[in-house]
KEGUKOL-339118 format. One line per 5 residues: number of its first residue (from 1); their letters; for each residue x, y, z of C-alpha. Coordinates in Angstrom, 2 decimals, always signed. Layout:
// KEGUKOL-339118
NUM	A	X:Y:Z ~ ...
//
This chain:
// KEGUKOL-339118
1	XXXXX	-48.46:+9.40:-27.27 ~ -50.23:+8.29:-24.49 ~ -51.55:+5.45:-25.97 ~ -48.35:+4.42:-27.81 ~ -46.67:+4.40:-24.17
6	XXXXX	-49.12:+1.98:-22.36 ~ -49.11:-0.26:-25.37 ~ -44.90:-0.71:-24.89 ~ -45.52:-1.17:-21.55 ~ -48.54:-4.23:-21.95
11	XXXXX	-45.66:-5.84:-24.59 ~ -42.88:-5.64:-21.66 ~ -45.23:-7.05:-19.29 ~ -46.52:-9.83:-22.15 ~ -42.62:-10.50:-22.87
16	XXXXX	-41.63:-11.16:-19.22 ~ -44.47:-13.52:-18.56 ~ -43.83:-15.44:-21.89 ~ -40.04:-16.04:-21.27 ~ -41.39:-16.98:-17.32
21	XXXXX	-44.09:-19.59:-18.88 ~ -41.80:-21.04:-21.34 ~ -39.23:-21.10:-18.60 ~ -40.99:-23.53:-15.89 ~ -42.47:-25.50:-19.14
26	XXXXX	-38.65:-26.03:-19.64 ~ -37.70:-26.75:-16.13 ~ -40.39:-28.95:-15.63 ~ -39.08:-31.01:-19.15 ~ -35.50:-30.35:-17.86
31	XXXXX	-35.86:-31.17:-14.02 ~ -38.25:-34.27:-14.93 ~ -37.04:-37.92:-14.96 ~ -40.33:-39.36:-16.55 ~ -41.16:-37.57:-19.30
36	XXXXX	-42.92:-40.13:-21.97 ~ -41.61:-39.92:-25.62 ~ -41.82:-36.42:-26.12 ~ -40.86:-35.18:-23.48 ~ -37.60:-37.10:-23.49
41	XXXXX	-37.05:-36.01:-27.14 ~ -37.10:-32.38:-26.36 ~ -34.69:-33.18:-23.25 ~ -32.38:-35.70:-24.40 ~ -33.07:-35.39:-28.36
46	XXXXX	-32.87:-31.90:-28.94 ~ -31.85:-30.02:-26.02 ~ -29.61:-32.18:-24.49 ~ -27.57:-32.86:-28.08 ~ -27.17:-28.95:-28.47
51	XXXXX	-26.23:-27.90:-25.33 ~ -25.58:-31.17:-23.12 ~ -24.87:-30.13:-19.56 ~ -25.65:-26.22:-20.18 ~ -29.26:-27.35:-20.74
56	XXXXX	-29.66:-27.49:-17.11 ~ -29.37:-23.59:-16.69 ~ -31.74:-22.30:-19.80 ~ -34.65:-22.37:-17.58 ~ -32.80:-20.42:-14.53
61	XXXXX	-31.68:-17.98:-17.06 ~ -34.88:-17.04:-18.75 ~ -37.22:-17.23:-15.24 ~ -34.72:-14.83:-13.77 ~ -34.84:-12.56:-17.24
66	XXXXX	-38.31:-12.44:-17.39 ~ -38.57:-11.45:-13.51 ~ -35.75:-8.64:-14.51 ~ -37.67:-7.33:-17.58 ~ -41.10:-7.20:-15.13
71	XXXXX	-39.98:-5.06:-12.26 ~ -37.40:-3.74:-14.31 ~ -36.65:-0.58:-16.16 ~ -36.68:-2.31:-20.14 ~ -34.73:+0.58:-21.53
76	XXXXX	-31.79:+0.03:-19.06 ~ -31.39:-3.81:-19.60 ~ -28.71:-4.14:-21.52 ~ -27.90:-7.60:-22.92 ~ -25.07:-7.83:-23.71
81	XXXXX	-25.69:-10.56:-26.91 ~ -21.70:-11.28:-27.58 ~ -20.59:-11.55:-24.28 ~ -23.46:-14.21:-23.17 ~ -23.15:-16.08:-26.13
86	XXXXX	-19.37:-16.53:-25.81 ~ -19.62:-17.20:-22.21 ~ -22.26:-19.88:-23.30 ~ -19.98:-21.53:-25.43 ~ -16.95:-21.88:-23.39
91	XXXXX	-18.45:-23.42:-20.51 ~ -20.02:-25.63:-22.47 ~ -16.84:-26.12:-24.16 ~ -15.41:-27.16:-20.94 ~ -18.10:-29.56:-20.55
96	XXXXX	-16.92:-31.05:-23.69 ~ -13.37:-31.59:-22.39 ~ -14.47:-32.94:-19.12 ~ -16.49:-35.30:-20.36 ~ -14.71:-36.42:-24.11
101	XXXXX	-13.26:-39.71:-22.86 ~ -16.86:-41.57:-21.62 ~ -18.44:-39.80:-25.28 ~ -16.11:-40.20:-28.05 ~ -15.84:-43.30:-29.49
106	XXXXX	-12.24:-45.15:-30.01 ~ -11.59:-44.70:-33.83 ~ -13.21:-41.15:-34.27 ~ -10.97:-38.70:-35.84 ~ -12.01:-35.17:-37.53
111	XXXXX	-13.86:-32.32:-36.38 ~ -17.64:-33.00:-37.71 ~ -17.12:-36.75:-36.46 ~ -16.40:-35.23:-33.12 ~ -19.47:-33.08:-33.09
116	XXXXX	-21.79:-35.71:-34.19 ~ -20.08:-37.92:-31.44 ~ -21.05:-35.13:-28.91 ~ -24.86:-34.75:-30.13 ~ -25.63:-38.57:-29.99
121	XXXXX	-23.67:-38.80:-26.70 ~ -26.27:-36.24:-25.21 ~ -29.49:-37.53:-27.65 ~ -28.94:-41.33:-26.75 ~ -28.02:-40.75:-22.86
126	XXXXX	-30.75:-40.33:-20.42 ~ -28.73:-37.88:-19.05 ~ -26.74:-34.95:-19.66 ~ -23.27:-34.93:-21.15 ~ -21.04:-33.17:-21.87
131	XXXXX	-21.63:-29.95:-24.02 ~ -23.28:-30.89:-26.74 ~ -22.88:-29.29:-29.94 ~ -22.37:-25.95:-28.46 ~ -19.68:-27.43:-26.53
136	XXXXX	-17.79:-28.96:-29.80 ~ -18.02:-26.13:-31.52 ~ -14.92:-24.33:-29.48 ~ -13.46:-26.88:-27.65 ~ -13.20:-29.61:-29.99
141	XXXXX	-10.51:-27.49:-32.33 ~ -8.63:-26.12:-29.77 ~ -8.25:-29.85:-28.73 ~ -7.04:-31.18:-32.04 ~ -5.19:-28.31:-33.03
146	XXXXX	-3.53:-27.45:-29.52 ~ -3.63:-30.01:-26.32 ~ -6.19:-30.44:-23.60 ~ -4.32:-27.80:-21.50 ~ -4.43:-24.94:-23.90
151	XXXXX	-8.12:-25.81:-24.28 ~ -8.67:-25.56:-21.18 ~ -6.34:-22.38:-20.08 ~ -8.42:-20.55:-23.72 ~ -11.42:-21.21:-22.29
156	XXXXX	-11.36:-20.41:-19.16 ~ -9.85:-17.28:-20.08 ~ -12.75:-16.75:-22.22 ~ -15.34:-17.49:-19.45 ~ -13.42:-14.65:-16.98
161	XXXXX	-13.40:-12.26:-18.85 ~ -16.90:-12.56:-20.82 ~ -18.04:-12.64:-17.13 ~ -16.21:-9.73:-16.40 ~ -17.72:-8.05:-19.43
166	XXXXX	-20.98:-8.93:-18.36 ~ -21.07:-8.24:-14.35 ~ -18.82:-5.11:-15.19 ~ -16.29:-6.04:-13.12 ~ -12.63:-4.90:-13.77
171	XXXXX	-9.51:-6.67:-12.49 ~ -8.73:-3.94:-10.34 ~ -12.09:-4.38:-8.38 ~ -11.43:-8.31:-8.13 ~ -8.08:-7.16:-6.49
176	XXXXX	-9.54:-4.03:-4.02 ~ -12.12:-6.65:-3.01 ~ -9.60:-9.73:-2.39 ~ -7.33:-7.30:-0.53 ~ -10.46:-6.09:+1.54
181	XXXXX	-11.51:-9.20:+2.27 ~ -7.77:-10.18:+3.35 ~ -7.35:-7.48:+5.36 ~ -10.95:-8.05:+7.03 ~ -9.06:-11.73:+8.06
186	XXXXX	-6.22:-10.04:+8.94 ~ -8.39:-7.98:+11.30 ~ -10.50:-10.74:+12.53 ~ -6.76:-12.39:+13.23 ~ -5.27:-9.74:+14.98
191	XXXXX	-8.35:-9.28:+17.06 ~ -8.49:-12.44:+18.43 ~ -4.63:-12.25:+19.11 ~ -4.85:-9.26:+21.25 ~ -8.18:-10.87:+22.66
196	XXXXX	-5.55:-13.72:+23.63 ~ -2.58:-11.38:+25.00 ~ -1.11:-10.73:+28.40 ~ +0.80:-7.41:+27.97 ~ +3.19:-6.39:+30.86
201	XXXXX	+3.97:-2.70:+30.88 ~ +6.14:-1.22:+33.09 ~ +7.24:+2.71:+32.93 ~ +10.61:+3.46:+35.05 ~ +9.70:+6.97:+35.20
206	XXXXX	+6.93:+6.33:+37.45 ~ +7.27:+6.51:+40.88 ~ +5.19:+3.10:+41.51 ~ +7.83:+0.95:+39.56 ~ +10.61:+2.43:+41.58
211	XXXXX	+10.88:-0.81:+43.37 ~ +11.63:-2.64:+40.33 ~ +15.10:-0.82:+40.29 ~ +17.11:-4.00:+40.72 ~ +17.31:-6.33:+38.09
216	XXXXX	+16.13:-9.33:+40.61 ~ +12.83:-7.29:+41.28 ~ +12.04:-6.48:+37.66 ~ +12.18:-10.43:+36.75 ~ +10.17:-11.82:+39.74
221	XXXXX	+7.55:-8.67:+39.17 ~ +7.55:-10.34:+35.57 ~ +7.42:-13.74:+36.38 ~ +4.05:-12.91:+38.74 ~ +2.35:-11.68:+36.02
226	XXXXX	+2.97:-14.30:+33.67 ~ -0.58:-15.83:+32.26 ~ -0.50:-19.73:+30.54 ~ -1.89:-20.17:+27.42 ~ -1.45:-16.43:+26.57
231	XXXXX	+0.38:-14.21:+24.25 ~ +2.50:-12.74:+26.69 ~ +4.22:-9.06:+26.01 ~ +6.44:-7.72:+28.36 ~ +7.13:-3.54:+27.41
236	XXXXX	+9.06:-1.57:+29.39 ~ +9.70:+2.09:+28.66 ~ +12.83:+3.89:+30.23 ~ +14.59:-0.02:+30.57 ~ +18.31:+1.33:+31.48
241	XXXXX	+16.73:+3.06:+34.68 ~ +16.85:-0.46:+36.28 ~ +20.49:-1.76:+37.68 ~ +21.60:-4.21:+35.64 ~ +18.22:-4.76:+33.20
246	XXXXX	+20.68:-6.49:+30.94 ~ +20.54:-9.72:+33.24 ~ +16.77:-9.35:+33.41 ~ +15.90:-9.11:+29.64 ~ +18.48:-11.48:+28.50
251	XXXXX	+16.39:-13.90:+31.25 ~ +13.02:-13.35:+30.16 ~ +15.25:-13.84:+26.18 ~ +16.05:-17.61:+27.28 ~ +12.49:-18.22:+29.44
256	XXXXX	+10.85:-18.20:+25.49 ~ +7.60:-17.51:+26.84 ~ +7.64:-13.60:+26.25 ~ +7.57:-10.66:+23.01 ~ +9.69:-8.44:+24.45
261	XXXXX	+9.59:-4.56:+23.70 ~ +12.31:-2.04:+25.74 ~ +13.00:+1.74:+25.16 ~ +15.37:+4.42:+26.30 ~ +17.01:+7.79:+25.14
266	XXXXX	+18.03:+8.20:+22.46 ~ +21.62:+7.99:+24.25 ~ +20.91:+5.07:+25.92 ~ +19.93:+3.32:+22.88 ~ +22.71:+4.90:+20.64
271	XXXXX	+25.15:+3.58:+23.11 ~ +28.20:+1.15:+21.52 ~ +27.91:-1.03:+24.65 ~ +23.95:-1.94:+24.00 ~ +25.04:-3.68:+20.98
276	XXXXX	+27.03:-6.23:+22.86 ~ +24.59:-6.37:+25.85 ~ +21.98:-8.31:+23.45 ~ +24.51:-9.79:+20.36 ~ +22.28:-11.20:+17.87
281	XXXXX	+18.85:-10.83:+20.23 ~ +17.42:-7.64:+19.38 ~ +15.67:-5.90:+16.24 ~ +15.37:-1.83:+16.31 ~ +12.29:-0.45:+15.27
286	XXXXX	+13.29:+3.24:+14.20 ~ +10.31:+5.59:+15.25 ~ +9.20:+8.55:+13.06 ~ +7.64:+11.46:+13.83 ~ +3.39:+11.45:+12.74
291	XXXXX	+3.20:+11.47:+8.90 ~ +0.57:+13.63:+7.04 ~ -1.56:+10.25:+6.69 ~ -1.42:+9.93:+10.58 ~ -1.90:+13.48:+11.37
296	XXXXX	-5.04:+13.21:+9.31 ~ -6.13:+10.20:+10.92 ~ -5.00:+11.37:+14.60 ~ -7.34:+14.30:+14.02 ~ -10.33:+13.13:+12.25
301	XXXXX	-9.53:+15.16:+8.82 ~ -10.09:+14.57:+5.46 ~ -7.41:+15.57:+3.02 ~ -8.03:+18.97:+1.55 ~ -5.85:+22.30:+1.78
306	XXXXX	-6.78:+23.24:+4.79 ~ -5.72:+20.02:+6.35 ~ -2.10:+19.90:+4.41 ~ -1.60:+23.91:+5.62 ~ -2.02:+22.70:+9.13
311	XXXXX	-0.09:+19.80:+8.67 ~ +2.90:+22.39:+7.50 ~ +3.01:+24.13:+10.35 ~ +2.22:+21.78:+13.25 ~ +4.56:+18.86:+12.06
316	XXXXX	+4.73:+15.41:+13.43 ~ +5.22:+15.96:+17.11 ~ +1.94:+14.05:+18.22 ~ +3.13:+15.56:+21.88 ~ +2.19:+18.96:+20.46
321	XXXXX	-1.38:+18.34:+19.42 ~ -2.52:+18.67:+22.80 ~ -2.04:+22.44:+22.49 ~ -4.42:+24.15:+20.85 ~ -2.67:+27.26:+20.64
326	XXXXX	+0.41:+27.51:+18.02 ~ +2.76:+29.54:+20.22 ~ +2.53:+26.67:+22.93 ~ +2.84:+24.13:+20.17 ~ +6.36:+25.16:+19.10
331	XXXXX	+7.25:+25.94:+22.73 ~ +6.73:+21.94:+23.10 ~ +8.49:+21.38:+19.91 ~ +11.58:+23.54:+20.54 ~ +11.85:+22.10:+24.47
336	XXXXX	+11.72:+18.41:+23.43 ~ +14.03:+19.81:+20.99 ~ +16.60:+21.21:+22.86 ~ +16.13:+18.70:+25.86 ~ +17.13:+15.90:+23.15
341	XXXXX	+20.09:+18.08:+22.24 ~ +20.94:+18.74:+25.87 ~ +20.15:+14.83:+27.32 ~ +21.44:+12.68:+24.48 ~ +23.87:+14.23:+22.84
346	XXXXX	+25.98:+16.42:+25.64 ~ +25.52:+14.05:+28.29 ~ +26.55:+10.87:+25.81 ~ +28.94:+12.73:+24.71 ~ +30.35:+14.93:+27.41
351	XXXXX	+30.24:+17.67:+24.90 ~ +32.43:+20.54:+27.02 ~ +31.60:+23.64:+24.00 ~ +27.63:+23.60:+24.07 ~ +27.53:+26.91:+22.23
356	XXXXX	+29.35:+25.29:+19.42 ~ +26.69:+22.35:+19.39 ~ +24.24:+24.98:+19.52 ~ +25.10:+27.11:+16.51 ~ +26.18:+24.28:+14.43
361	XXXXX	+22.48:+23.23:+14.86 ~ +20.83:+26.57:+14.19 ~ +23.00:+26.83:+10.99 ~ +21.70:+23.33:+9.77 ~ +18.13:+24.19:+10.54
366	XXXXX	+18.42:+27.34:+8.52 ~ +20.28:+25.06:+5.70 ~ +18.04:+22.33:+5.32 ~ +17.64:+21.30:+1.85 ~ +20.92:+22.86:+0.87
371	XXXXX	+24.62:+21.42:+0.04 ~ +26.38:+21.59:+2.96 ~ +29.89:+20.22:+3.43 ~ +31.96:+20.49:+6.81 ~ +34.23:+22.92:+5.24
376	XXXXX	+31.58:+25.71:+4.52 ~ +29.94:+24.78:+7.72 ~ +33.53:+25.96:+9.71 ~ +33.82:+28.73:+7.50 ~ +30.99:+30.23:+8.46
381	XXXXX	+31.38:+29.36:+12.25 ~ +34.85:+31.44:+11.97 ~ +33.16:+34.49:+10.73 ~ +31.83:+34.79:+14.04 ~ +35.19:+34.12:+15.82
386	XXXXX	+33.95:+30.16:+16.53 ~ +37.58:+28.94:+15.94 ~ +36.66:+25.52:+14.81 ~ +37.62:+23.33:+12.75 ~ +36.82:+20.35:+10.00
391	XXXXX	+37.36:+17.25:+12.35 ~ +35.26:+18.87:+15.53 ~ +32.35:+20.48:+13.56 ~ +32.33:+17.02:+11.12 ~ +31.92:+15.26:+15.15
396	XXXXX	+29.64:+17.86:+16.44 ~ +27.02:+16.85:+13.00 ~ +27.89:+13.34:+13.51 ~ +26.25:+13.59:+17.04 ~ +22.83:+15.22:+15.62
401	XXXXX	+22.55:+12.66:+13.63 ~ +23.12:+9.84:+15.45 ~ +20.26:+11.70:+17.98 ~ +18.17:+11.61:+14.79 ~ +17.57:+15.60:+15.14
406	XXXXX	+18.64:+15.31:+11.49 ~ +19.32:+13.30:+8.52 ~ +22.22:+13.39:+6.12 ~ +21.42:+12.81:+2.65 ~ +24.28:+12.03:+0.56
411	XXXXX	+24.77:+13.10:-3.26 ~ +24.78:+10.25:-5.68 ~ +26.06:+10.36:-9.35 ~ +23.44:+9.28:-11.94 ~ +25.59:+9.30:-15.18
416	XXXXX	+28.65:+7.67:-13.45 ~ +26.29:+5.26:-10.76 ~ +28.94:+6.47:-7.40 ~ +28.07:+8.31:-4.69 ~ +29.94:+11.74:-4.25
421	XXXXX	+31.75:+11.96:-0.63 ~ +31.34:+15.98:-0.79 ~ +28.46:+18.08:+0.10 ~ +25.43:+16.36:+1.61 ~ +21.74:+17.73:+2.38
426	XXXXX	+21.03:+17.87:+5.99 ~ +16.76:+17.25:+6.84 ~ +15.35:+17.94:+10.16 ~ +13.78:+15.00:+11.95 ~ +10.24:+17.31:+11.51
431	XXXXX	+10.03:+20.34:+10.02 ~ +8.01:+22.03:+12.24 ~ +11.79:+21.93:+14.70 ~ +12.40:+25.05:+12.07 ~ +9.17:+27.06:+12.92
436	XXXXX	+9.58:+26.28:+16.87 ~ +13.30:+27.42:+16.35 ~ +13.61:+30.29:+13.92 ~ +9.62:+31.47:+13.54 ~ +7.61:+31.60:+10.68
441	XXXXX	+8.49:+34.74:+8.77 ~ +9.80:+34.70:+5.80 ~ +9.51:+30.99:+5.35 ~ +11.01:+29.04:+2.18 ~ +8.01:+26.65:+1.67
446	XXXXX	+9.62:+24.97:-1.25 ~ +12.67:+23.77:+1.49 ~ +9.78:+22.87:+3.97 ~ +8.23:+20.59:+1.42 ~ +11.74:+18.90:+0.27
451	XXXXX	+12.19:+18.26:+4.42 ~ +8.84:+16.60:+4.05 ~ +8.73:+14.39:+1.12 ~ +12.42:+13.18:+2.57 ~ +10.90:+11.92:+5.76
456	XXXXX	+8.03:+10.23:+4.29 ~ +10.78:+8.35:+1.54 ~ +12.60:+7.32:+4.74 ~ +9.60:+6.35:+6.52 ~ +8.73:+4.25:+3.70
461	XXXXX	+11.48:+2.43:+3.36 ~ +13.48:+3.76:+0.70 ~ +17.35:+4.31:+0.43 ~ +17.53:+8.49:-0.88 ~ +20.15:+10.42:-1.89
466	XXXXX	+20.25:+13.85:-3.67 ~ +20.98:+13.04:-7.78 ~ +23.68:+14.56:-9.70 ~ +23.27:+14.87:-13.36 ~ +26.42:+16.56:-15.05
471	XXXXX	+25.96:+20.05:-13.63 ~ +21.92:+19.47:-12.67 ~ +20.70:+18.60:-9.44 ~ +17.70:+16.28:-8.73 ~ +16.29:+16.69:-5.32
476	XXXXX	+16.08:+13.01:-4.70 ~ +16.69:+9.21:-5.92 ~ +14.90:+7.20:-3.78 ~ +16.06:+3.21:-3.96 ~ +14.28:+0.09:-2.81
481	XXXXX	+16.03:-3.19:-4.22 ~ +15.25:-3.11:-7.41 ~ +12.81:+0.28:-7.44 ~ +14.23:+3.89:-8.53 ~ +12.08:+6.84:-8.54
486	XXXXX	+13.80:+10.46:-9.71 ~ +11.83:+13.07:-7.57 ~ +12.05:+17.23:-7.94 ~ +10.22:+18.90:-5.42 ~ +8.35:+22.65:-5.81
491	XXXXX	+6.35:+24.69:-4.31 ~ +4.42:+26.12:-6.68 ~ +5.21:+25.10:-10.43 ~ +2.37:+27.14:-11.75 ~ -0.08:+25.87:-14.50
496	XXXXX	+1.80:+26.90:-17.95 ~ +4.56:+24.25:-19.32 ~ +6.48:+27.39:-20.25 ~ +6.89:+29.19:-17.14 ~ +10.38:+28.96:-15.77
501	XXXXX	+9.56:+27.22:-12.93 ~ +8.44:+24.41:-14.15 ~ +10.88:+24.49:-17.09 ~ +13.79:+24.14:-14.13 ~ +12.05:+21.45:-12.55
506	XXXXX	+11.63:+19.35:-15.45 ~ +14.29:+19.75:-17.38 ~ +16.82:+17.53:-15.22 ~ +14.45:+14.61:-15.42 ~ +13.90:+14.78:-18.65
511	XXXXX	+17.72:+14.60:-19.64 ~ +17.74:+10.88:-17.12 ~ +17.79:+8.54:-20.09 ~ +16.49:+5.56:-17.70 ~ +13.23:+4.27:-18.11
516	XXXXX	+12.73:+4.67:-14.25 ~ +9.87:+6.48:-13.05 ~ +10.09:+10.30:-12.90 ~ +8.16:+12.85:-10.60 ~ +7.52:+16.33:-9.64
521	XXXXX	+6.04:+16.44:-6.18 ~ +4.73:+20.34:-5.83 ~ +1.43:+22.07:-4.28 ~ -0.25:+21.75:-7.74 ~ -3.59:+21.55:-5.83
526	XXXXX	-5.07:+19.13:-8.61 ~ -5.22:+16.03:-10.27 ~ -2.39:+14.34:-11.18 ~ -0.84:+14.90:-14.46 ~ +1.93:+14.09:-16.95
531	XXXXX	+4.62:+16.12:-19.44 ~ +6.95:+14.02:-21.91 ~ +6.45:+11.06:-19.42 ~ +6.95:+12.97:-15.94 ~ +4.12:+12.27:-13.57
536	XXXXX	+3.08:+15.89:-12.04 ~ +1.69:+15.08:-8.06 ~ +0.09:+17.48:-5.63 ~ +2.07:+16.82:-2.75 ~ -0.59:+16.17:-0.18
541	XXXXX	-2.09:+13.58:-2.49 ~ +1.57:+11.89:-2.30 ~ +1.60:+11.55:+1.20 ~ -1.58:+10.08:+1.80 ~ -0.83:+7.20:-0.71
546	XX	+0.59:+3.64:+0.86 ~ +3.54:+3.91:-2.02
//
């Protein structure tokens, strides 16, 4: 066996060095301009009538084989025959068309007239054109039977994807490497904008921009650090702190020399009288709390259980990452919490019956995820002697909203395409408000998910309301122009098809006759799946993807 081994290996090493010999002989015929008889015959009178232009790569081709095949494990070369020879023939074929005007002659008509046209063209020459036979063989039907532009869309079709074949390249990779390579620009871009930008940041709850109070002082502070030739950003936090800022932004609007970037409260920005201060100037960026994807990124995580678990119960208040202990997280949570409550929404509002505010809250954070209308809302209230009504508790919810401690989700008919004006679904800003309010025992996870796969729909974009299907629920349809997703969210649907948890999670989207795109979004903690056409996601998967 021994001997049968080392005899394979001196016919590898005697194959590579042939097809390297016969390879420079060919160059040197190929590359040559005077050649004698012979030599031209072999060039022009055989190789350049079979393969015309292509001839100039058959000695690139076999050097570079026989160098693969010598340093080279033989058994893994795989050649693949089919592929080559087909991307051989179309680019040759698009030789042909290139070049068909200076070759055929006028009169010429037929197929094998063509061919013979093509041979002599690249036999008689004393240089190449065209290509060849090899290059008549595909190109010259598609010509006659088609037009030139058919020929040419076929066969460059044929060369991209023989290539592909060959290189073992996929579409997909072509894509994931143009979109690296764009975003790598992109980077590059944005680098050398910030490289080139004068940002001017000014915090009115610091004590050293107290003298920038005054409207007059805020634009001349401005003005001075102003820098030609540069981006210049002007960002200042707190704006309605300074007496009359109106004047000064709507200034720096006119000057056209700045990006300008202002926050406030919540109440300050929620006011009806900002939206006249700046008529047709301004463009509100709506803040989120973290996502999962940021949370991972903020903390150097990969995404695994233990990362999601954590992600449950610490939330999206980046304030409370600081903490490392829990209890002081949710003490954070639950102060910026009820300082929001307290700041915006009473003193916007000159609420006079806090307590009322206050339990109308707790009963929505206890809700969340469940129809809730105003009328079972002030029912409850009067059980404990709140002696409310519709209008004030419909005004009190209005306000937490509008603070954005919660979003209403409204119900939306699938059979009949309306939206129902009864019962909405109330989801907390971040769901870890519930833990820093109400504690962690006895927590319904499968709520706490449906409060997070709402936020991330909103923070992607998408229009959701909760689906009604005769007397079925679906958790959410999420709508983006012309997009629709049906979405059921679980906590843990279990791994049989039969169980009944599953069974009530699948059975309303599998009675949505639409072809829209259907999803259960549960801790599965694997792979994604399907059933009957429903996609099955692990939910921490979900919210890492971009869509």
């Amino acid at each position: 066996m021994a001997r049968r081994k080392k005899k394979k290996e001196i016919n590898i090493d005697l194959t590579a060095i042939g097809m390297i010999i016969f390879g420079i002989i060919l160059a040197i015929i190929v590359y040559s301009s005077d050649l004698g008889g012979l030599g031209n015959f072999i060039k022009f009178g055989i190789l350049g009538g079979l393969f015309g232009k292509v001839t100039m790569a058959i000695p690139i081709v076999l050097i570079v084989l026989g160098l693969y095949i010598m340093f080279r494990d033989f058994s893994k070369l795989k050649l693949k025959t089919f592929q080559v020879i087909i991307l051989t023939i179309s680019v040759a074929g698009i030789f042909t068309l290139v070049d068909r005007y200076s070759v055929i002659p006028s009169g010429t008509e037929g197929l094998f007239s063509y061919i013979v046209a093509f041979y002599k063209a690249g036999a008689n020459h004393e240089e190449m054109i065209g290509g060849g036979v090899l290059g008549g063989i595909i190109s010259i039907p598609l010509y006659l039977w088609f037009n030139k532009y058919v020929a040419y869309a076929i066969l460059i079709g044929l060369v991209t994807v023989s290539s592909m074949l060959i290189t073992g390249i996929t579409l997909s990779t072509i894509i994931i490497a143009a979109q690296e390579l764009i975003s790598e620009m992109l980077s590059e871009s944005k680098k050398e904008y910030v490289e080139n930008s004068n940002i001017i940041y000014i915090d009115f709850n610091l004590d050293k921009f107290d003298e920038l109070k005054e409207y007059k002082e805020l634009i001349n502070y401005v003005s001075s650090k102003y820098e030609e030739g540069k981006n210049n950003f002007i960002l200042i936090d707190e704006v309605q702190m300074c007496n009359g800022f109106e004047k000064a932004i709507n200034n720096f609007h006119a000057e056209k020399k700045y990006d300008i970037y202002i926050t406030g409260s919540n109440a300050f920005l929620l006011s009806s009288d900002l939206a006249t201060l700046f008529t047709g100037r301004t463009y509100s960026i709506e803040v989120y709390p973290f996502s999962y994807k940021e949370f991972l990124k903020y903390h150097d995580l990969d995404n695994n259980e233990e990362s999601y678990d954590r992600f449950v119960l610490e939330g999206g208040f980046s304030g409370s990452y600081l903490y490392k202990d829990i209890d002081k997280k949710y003490n954070y949570i639950r102060d910026v919490y009820k300082t929001m409550i307290v700041r915006d929404i009473i003193t916007r509002n000159k609420i006079q019956n806090i307590p009322l505010l206050d339990s109308i809250s707790d009963f929505l954070i206890d809700n969340i995820s469940r129809l809730t209308s105003y009328r079972s809302l002030t029912d409850t209230l009067n059980t404990n002697k709140a002696d409310v009504n519709d209008k004030t508790v419909g005004t009190y919810v209005k306000y937490l909203c509008e603070a954005f401690a919660f979003y209403r989700i409204r119900r939306y008919d699938i059979q009949g395409k309306k939206y129902l004006v009864t019962q909405d679904k109330y989801y907390l800003s971040d769901h870890a408000v519930k833990y820093a309010i109400q504690g962690t025992k006895n927590m319904n996870y499968g709520s706490v998910y449906e409060n997070i796969v709402a936020m991330e729909l909103l923070r992607r974009g998408y229009e959701v309301y909760v689906g009604v299907l005769y007397e079925k629920e679906i958790d959410f349809v999420a709508m983006k122009r012309n997009e629709k997703i049906y979405i059921q969210v679980s906590d843990n649907i279990g791994n049989d098809f039969e169980n009944e948890t599953f069974k009530r999670e699948v059975t309303p989207l599998l009675q949505i006759k639409d072809a829209y795109p259907k999803m259960i979004i549960a801790r599965t903690k694997h792979d994604d799946y399907q059933y009957e056409g429903v996609q099955i996601v692990d939910i921490s998967n979900w919210l890492i993807r971009d869509n």
